[in-house]
C-alpha positions in Angstrom: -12.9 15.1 16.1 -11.6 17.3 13.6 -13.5 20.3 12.1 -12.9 23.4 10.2 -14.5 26.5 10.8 -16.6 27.2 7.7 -15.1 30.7 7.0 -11.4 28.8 6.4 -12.5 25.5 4.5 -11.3 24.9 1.1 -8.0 25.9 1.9 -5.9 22.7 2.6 -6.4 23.4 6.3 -8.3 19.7 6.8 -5.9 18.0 4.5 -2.7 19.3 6.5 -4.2 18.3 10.0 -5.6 14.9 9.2 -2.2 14.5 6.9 0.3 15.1 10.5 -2.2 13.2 12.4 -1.6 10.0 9.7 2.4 10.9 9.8 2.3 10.1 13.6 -0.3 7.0 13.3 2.0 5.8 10.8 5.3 5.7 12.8 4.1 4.0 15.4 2.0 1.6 13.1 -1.3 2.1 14.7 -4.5 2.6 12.2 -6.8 5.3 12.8 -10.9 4.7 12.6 -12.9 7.9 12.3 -16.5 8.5 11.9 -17.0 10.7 8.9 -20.3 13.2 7.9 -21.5 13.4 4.6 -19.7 16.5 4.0 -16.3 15.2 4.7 -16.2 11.2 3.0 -14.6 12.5 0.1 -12.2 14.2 1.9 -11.4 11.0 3.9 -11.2 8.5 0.8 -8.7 10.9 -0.9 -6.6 10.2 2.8 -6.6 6.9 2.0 -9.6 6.1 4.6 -12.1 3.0 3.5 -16.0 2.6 4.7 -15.8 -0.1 7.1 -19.5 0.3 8.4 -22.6 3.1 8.5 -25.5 3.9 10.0 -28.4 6.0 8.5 -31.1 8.0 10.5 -34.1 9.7 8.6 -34.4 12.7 9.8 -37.8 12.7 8.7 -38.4 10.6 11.9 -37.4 13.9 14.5 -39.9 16.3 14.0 -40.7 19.3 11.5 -37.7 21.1 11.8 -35.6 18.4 10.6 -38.2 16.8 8.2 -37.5 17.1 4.6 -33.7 16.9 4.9 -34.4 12.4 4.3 -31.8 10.2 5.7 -28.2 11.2 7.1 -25.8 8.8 6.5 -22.6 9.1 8.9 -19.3 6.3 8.2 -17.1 4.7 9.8 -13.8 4.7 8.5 -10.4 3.2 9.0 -6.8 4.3 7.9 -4.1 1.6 8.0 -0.8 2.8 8.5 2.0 3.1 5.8 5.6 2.3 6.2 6.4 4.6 3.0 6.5 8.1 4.5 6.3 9.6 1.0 2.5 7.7 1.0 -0.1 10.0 2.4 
């Protein structure tokens, strides 16, 4: 699990963690799966991660205090390694 406190996003901070985390997957030719939020698929397709699967839950379905927000859609992804180094 990987997050970003709000007050330091935007910065590179993500990109540079999940980036060293690849380098290491990568020399010992493992993939990595992840499962992404909403807020971060971009982020994770730009890394070279694909959708492999999701599952959606309407949060409708939980009560008032979640209703309105509709349906949260969270990913699955996976990262297969790279022999180029220069690759990310």
């Amino acid at each position: 699990m990987l997050a970003v406190h709000p007050k330091h996003q935007r910065k590179g901070l993500g990109t540079k963690l999940i980036q060293h985390c690849s380098q290491i997957a990568d020399a010992a030719g493992i993939p990595t799966y992840l499962s992404s939020f909403p807020q971060a698929h971009a982020l994770y397709g730009k890394l070279r991660y694909t959708d492999i699967d999701y599952f959606d839950v309407d949060l409708n379905e939980w009560g008032t205090k979640l209703s309105g927000y509709g349906v949260y859609r969270q990913y699955t992804m996976v990262r297969q390694p790279v022999k180029d180094p220069t690759i990310i």
